[in-house]
N, CA, C and O atoms as a DFTB+ gen file, in Angstrom:
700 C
 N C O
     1  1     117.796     113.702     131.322
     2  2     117.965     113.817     129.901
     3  2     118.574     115.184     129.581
     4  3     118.078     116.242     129.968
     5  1     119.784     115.075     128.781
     6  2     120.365     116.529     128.560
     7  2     119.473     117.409     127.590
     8  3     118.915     117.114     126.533
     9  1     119.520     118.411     128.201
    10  2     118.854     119.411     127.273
    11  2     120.117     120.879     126.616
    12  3     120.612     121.847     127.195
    13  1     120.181     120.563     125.755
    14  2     121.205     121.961     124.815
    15  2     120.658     123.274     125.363
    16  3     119.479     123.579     125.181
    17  1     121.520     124.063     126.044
    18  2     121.048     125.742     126.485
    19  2     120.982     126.240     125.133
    20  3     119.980     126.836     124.739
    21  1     122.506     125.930     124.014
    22  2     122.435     126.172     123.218
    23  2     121.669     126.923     122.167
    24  3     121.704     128.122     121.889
    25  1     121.050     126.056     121.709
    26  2     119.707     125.593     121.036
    27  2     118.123     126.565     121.559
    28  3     117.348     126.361     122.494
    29  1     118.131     127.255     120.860
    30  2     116.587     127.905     121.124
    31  2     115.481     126.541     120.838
    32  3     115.579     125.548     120.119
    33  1     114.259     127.102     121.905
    34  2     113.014     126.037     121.532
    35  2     112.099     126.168     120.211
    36  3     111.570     127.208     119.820
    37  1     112.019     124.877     119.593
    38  2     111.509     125.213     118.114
    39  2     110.041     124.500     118.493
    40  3     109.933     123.295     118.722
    41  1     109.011     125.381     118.517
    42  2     107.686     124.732     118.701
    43  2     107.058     123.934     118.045
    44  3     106.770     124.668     117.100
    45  1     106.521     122.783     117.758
    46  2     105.856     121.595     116.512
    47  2     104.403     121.854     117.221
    48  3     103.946     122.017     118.352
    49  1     104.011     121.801     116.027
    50  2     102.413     121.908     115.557
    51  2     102.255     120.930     115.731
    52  3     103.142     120.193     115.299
    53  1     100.925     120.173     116.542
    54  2     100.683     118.792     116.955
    55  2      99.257     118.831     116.912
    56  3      98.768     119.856     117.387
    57  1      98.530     118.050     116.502
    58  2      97.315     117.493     116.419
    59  2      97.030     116.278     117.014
    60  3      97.564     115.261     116.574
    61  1      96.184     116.229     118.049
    62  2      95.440     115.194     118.540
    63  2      94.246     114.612     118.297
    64  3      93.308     115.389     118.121
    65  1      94.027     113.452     118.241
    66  2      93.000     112.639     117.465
    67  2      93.030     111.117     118.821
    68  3      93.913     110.287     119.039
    69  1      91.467     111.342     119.562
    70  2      91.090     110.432     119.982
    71  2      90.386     109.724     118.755
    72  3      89.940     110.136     117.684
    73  1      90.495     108.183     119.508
    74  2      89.778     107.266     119.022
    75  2      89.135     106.644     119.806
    76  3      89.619     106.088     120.792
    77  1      87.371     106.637     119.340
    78  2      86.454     105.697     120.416
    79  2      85.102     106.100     120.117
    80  3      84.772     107.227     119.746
    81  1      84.159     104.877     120.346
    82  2      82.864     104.527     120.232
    83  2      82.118     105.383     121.248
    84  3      81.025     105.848     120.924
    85  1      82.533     105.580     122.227
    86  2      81.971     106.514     123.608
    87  2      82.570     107.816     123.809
    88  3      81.639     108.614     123.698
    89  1      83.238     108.209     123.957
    90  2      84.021     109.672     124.108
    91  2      83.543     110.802     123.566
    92  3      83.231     110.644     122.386
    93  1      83.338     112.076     124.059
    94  2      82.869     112.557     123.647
    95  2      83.984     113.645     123.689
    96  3      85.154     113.306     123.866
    97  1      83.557     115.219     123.495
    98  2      84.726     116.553     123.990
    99  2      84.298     116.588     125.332
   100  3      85.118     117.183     126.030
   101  1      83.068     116.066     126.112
   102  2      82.877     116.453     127.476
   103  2      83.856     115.434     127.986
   104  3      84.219     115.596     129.151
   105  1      84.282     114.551     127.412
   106  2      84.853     113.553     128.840
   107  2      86.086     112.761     127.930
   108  3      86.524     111.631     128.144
   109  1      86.503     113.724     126.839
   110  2      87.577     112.414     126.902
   111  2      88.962     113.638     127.411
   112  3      89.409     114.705     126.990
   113  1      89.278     112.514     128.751
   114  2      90.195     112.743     129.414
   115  2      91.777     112.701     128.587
   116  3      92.699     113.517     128.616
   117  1      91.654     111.568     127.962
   118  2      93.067     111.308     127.332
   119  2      93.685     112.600     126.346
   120  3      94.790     113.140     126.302
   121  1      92.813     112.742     125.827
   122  2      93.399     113.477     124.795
   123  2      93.183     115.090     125.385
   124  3      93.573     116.012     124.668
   125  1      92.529     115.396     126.754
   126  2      92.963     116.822     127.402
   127  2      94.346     116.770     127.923
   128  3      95.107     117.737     127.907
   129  1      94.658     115.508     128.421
   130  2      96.001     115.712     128.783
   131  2      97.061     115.912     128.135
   132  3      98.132     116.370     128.532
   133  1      96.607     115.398     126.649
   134  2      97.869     115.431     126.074
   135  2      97.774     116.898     125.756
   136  3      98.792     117.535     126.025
   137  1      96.789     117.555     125.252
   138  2      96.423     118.956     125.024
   139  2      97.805     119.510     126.243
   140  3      99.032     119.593     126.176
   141  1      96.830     119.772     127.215
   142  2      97.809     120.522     128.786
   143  2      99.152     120.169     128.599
   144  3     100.052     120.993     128.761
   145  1      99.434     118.561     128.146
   146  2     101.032     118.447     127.983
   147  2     101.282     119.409     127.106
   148  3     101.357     120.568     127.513
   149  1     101.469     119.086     125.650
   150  2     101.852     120.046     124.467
   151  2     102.212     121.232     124.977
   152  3     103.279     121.605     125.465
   153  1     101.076     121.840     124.787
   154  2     100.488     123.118     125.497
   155  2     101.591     123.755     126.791
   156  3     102.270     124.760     126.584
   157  1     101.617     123.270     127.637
   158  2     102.618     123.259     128.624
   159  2     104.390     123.096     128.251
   160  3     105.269     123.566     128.973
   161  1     104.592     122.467     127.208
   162  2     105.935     122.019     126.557
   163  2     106.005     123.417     125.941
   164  3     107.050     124.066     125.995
   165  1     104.711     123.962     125.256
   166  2     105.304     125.075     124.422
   167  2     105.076     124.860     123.051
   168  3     105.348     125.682     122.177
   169  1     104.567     123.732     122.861
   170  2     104.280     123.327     121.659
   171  2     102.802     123.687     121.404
   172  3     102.038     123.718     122.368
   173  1     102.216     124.046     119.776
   174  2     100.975     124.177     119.418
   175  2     100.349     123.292     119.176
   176  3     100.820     122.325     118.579
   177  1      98.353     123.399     119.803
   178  2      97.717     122.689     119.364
   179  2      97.146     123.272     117.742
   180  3      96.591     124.323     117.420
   181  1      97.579     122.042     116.927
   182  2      97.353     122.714     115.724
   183  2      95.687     121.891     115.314
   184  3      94.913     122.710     114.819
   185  1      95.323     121.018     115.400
   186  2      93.817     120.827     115.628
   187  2      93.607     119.389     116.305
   188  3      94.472     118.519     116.398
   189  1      92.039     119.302     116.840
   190  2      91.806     117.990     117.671
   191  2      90.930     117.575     117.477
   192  3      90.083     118.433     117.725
   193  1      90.307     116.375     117.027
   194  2      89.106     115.586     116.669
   195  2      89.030     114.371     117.533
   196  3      89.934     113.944     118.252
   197  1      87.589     113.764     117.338
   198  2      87.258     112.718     117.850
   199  2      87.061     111.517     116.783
   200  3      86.524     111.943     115.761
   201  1      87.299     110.363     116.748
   202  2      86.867     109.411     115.655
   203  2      86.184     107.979     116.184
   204  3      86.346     107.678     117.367
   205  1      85.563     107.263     115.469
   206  2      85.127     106.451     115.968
   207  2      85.932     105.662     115.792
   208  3      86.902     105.989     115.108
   209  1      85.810     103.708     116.583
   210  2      86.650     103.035     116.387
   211  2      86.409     102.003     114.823
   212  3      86.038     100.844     114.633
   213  1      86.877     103.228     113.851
   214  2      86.634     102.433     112.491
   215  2      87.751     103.106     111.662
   216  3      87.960     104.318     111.610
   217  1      88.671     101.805     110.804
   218  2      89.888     102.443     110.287
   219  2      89.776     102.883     109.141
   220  3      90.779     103.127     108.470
   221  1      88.649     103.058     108.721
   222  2      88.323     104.043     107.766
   223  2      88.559     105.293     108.113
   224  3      89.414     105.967     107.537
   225  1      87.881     105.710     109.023
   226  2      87.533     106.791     109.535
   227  2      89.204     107.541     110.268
   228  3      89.538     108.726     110.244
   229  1      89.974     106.357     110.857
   230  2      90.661     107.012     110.909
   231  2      91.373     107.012     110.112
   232  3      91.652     108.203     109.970
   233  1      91.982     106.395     109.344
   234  2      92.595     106.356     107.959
   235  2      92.283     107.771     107.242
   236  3      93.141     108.305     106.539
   237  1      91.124     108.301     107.437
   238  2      90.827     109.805     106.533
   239  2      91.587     110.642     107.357
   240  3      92.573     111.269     106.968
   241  1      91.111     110.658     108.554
   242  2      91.851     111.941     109.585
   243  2      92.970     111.875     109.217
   244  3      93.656     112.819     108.824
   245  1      93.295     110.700     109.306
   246  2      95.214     111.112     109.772
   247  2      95.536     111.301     108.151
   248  3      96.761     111.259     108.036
   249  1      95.018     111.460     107.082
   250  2      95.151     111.509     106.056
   251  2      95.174     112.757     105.302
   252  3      95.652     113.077     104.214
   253  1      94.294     113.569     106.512
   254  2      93.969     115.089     106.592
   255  2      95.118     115.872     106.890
   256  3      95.781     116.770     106.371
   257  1      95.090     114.938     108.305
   258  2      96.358     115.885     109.178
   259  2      97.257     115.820     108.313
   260  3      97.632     116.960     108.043
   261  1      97.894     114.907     107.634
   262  2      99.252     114.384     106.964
   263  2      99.596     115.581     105.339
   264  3     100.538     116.063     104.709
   265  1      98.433     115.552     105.346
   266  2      98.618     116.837     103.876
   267  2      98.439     117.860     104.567
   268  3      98.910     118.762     103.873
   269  1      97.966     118.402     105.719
   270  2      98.263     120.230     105.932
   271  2      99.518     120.471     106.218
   272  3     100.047     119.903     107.174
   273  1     100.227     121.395     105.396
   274  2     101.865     121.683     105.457
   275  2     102.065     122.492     106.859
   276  3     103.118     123.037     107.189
   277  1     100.778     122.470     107.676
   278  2     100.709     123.502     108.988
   279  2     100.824     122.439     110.385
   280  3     100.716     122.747     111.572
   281  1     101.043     121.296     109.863
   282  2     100.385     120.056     110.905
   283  2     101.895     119.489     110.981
   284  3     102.222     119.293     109.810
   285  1     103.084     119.099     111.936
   286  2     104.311     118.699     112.066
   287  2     103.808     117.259     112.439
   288  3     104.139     116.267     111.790
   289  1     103.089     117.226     113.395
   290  2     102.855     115.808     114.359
   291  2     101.536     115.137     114.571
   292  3     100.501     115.780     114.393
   293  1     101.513     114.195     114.849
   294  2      99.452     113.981     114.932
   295  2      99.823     112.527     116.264
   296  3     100.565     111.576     116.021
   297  1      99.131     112.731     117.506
   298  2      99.200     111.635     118.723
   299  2      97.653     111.573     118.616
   300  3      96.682     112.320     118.738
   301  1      97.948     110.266     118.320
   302  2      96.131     109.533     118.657
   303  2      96.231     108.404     119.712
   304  3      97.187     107.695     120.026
   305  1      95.227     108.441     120.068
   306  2      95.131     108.237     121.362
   307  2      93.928     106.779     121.400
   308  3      92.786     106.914     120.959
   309  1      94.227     105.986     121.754
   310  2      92.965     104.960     121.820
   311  2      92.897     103.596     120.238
   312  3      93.448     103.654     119.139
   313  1      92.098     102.669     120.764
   314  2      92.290     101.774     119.752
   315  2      93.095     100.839     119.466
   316  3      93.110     100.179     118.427
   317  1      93.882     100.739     120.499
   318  2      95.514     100.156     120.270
   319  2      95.772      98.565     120.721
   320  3      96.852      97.995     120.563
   321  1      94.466      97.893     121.370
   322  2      94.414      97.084     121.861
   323  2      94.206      95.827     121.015
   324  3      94.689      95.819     119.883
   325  1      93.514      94.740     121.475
   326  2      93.330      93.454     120.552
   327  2      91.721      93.109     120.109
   328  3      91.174      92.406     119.259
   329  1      91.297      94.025     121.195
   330  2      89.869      93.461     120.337
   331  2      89.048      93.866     119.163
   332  3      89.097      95.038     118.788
   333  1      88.487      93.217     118.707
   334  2      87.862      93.431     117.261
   335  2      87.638      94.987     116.692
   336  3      87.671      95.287     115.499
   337  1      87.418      95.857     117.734
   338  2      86.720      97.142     117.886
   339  2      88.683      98.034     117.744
   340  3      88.770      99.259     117.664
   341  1      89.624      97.368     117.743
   342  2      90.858      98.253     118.302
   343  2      91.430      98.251     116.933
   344  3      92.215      97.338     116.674
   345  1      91.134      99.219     115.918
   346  2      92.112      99.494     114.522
   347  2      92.952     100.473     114.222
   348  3      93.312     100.814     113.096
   349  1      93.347     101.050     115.539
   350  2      93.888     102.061     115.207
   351  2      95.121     102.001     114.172
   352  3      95.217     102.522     113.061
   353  1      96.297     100.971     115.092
   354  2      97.438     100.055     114.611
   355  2      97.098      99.928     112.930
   356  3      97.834     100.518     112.140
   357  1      96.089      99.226     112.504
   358  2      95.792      98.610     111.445
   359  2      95.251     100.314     110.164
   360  3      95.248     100.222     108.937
   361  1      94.944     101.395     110.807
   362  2      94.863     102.931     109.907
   363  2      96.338     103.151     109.597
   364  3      96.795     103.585     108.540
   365  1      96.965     102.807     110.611
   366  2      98.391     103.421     110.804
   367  2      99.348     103.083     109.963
   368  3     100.437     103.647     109.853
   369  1      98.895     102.009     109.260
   370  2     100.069     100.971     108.935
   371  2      99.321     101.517     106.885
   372  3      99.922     101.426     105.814
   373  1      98.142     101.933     107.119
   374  2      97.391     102.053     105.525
   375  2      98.155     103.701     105.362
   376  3      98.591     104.025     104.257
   377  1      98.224     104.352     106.164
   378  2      98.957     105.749     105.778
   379  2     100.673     105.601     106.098
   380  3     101.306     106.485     105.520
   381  1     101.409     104.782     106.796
   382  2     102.516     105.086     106.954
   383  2     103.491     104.590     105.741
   384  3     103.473     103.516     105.140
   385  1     104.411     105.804     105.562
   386  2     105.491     105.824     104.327
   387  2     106.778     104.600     105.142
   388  3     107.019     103.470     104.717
   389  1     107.395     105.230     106.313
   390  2     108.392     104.742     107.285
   391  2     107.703     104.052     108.765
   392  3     107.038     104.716     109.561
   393  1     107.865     103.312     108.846
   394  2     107.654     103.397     110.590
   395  2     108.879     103.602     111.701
   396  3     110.024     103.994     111.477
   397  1     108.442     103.321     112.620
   398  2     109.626     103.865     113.622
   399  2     108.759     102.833     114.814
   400  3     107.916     103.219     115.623
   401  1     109.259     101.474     114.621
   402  2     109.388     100.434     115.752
   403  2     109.748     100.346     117.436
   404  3     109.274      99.647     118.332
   405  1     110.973     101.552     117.418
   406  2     111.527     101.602     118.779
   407  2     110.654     102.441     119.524
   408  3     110.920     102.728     120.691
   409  1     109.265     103.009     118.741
   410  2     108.299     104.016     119.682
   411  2     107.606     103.118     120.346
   412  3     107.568     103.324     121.559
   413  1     106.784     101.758     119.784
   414  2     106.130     101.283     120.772
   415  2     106.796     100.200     121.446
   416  3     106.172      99.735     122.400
   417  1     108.001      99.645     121.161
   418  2     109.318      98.825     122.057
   419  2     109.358     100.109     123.071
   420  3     108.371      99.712     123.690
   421  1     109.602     100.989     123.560
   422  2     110.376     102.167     124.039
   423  2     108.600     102.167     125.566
   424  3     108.658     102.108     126.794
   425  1     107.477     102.250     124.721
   426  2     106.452     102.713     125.598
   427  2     106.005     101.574     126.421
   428  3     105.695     101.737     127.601
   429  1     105.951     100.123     125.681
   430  2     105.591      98.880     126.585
   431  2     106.858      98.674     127.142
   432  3     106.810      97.950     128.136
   433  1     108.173      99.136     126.784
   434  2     108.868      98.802     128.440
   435  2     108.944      99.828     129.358
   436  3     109.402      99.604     130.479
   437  1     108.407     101.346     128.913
   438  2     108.252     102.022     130.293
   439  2     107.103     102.096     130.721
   440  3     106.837     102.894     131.620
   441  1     105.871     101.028     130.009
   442  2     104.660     100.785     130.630
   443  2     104.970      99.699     131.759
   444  3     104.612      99.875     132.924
   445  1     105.797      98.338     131.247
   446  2     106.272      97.456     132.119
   447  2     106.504      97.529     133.348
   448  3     105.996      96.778     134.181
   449  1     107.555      98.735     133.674
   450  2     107.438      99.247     134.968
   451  2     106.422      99.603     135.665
   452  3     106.539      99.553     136.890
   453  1     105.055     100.093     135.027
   454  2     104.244     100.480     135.939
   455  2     102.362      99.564     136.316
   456  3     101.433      99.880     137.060
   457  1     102.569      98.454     135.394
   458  2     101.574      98.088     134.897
   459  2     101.834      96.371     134.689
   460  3     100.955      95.509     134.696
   461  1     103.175      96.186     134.522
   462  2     103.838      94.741     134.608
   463  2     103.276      94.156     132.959
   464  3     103.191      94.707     131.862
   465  1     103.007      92.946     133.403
   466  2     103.224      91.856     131.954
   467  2     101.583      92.482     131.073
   468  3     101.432      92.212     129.881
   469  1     100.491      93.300     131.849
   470  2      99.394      93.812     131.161
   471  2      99.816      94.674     129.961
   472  3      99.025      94.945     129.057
   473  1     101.415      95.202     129.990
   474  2     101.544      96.092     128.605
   475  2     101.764      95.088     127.319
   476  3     101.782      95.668     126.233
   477  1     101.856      94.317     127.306
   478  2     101.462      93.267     126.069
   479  2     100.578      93.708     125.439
   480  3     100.746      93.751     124.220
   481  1      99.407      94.164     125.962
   482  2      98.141      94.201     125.056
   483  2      98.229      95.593     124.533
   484  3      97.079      95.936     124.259
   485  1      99.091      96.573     124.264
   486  2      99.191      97.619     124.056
   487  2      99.817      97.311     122.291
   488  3     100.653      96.559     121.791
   489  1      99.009      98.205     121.860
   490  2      99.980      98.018     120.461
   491  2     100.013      99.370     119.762
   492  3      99.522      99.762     118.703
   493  1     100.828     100.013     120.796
   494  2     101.670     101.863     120.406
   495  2     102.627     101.566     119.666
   496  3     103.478     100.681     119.757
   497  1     102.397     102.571     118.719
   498  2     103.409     102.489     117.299
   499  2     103.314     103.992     117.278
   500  3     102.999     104.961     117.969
   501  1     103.942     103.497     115.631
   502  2     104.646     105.458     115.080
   503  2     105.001     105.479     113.646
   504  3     105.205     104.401     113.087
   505  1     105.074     106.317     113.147
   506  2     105.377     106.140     112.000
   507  2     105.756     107.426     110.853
   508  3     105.937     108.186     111.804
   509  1     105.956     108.082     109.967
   510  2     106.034     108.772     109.341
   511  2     105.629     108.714     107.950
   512  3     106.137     107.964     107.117
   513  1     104.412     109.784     107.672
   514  2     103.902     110.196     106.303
   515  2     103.849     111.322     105.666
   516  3     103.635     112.400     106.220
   517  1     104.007     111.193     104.649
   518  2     104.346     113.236     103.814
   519  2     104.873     114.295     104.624
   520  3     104.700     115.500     104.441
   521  1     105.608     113.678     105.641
   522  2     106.648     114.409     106.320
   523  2     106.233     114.878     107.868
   524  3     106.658     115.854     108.487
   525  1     105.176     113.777     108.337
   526  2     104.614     113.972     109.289
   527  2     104.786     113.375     110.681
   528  3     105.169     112.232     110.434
   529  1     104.728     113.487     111.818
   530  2     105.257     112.312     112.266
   531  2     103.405     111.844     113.231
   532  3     102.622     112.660     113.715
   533  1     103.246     110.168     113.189
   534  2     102.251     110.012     113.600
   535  2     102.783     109.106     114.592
   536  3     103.817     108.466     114.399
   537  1     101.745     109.004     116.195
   538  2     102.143     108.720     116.988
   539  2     101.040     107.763     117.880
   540  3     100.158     108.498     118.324
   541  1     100.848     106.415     118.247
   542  2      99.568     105.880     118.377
   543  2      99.961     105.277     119.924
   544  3     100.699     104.318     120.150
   545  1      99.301     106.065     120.850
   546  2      98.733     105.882     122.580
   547  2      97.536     104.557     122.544
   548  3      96.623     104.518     121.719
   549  1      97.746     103.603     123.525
   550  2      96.582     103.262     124.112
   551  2      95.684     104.421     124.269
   552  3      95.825     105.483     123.663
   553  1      94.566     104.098     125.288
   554  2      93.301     105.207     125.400
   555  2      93.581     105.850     126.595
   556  3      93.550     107.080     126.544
   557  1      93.952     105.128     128.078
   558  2      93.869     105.563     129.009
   559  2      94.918     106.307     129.228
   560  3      96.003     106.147     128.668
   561  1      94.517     107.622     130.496
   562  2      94.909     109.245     130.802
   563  2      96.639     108.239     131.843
   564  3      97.379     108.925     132.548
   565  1      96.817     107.135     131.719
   566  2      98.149     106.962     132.400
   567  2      99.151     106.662     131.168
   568  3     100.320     107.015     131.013
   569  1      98.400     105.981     130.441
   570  2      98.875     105.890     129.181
   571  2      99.932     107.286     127.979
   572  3     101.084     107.390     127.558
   573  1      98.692     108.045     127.889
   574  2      99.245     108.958     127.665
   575  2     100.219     109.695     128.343
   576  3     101.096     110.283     127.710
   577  1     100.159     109.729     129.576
   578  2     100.808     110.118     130.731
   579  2     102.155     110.084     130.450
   580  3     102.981     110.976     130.640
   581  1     102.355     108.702     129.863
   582  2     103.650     108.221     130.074
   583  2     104.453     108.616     128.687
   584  3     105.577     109.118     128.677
   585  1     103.604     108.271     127.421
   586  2     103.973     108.567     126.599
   587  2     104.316     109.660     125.889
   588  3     104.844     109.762     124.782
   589  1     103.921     110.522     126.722
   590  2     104.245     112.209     126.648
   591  2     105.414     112.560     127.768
   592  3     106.482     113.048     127.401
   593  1     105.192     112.337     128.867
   594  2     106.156     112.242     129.680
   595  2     107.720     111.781     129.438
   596  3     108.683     112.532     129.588
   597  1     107.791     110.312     129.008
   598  2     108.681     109.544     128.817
   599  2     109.422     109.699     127.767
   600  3     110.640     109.582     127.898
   601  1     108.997     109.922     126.813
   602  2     109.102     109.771     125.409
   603  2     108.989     111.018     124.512
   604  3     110.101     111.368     124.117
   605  1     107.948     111.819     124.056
   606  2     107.452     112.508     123.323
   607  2     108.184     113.995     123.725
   608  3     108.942     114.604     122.971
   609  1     107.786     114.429     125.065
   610  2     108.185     115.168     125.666
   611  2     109.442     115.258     125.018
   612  3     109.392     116.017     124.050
   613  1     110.724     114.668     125.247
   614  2     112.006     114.849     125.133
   615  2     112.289     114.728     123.367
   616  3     113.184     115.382     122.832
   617  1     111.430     113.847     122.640
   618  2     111.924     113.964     121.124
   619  2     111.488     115.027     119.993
   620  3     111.979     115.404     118.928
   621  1     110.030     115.404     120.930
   622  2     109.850     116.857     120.037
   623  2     110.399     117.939     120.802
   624  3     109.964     119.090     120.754
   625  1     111.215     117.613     121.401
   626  2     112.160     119.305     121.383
   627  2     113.439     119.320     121.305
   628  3     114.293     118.769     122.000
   629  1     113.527     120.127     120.222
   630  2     115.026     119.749     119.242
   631  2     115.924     120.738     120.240
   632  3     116.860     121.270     119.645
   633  1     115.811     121.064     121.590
   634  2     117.179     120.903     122.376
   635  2     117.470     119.288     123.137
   636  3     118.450     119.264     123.882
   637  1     116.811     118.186     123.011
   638  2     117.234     116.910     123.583
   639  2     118.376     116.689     122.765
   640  3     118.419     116.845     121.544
   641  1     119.390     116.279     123.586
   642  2     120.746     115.561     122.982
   643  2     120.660     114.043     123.200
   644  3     120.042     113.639     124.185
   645  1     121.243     113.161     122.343
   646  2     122.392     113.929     121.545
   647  2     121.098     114.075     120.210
   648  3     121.159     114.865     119.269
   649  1     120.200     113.271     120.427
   650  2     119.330     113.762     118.868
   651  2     117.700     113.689     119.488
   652  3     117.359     113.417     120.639
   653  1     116.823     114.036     118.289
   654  2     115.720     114.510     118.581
   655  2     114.520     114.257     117.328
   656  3     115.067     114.497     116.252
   657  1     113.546     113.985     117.193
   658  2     112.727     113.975     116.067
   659  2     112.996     114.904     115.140
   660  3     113.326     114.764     113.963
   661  1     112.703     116.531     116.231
   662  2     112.544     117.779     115.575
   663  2     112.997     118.137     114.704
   664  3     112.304     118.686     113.847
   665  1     114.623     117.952     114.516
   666  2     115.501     118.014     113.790
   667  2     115.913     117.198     112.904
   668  3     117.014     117.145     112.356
   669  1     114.806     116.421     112.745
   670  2     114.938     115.940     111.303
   671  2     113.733     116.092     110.432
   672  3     113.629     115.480     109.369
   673  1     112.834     116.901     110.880
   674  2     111.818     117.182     110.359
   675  2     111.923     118.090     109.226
   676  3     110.792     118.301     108.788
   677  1     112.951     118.803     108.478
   678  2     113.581     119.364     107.438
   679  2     113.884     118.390     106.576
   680  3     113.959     118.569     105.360
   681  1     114.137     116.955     107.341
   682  2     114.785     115.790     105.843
   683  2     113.598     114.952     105.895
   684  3     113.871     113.877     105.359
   685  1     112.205     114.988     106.377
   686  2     111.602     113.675     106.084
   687  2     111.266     113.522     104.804
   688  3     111.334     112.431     104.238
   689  1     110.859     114.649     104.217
   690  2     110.792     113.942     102.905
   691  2     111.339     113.769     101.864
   692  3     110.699     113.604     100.825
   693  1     112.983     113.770     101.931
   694  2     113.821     113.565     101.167
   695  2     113.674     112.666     100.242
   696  3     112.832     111.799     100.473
   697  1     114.439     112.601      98.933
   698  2     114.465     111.296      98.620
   699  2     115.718     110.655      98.396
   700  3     115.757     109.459      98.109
């Protein structure tokens, strides 16, 4: 993936938000990694919570994150699945202004490769609110893996060519 020498690195403020009935800060794996990713990219952790699997609950968080003018990005992590208990998808869709479809087309086919016809049950999305960009992982630490790796990695840093999230984060809330 080309990267612009050009172009100085512009750091995004990112907030992570697990979702889950069990997880605690001692053990949820998913959302340390994405931490170490960020973190490692150069990017800030701008804050990190835990939520349960209720779309109320997350519906407030990301509702939080979405009004601090200090908060660029928010990756939650977990919930994404089909069973009764999985709403993340369903918070996402009560706060999002825009969505952005080709994020979870983009993650179940580079899950495909590693995981085969099981990425079906994945339902990673994305979306944009009050100028924010929100970003929804399955739960598991390969998961994220990928979606930071594959994906995230290269669109929050506004040297990826030929384009990039970052750099449009000045027009999201145009009208």
């Amino acid at each position: 993936m080309p990267i612009s020498e050009t172009r100085p690195f512009l750091s995004v403020s990112i907030a992570i938000l697990t979702v889950s009935d069990t997880r605690t800060e001692a053990d949820d794996r998913s959302g340390d990694t994405l931490v170490e990713r960020l973190e490692t990219a150069g990017h800030k952790l701008a804050d990190r919570a835990i939520v349960k699997d209720d779309a109320d609950l997350i519906e407030t968080q990301l509702r939080s994150w979405t009004a601090d003018p200090d908060i660029d990005c928010v990756i939650a992590t977990g919930g994404t699945g089909v069973t009764g208990r999985d709403v993340t998808p369903e918070a996402l869709d009560r706060v999002c202004e825009k969505k952005i479809p080709g994020f979870g087309e983009l993650f179940r086919w580079i899950s495909y490769q590693k995981i085969g016809t099981s990425t079906i049950q994945s339902r990673a999305d994305a979306g944009v609110a009050d100028g924010t960009y929100l970003f929804v992982l399955p739960g598991s630490t390969g998961a994220c893996r990928d979606g930071w790796d594959e994906i995230l990695v290269h669109q929050l840093d506004n040297r990826f060519m030929p384009c990039n999230f970052v750099e449009l984060m000045p027009r999201l809330q145009e009208t």
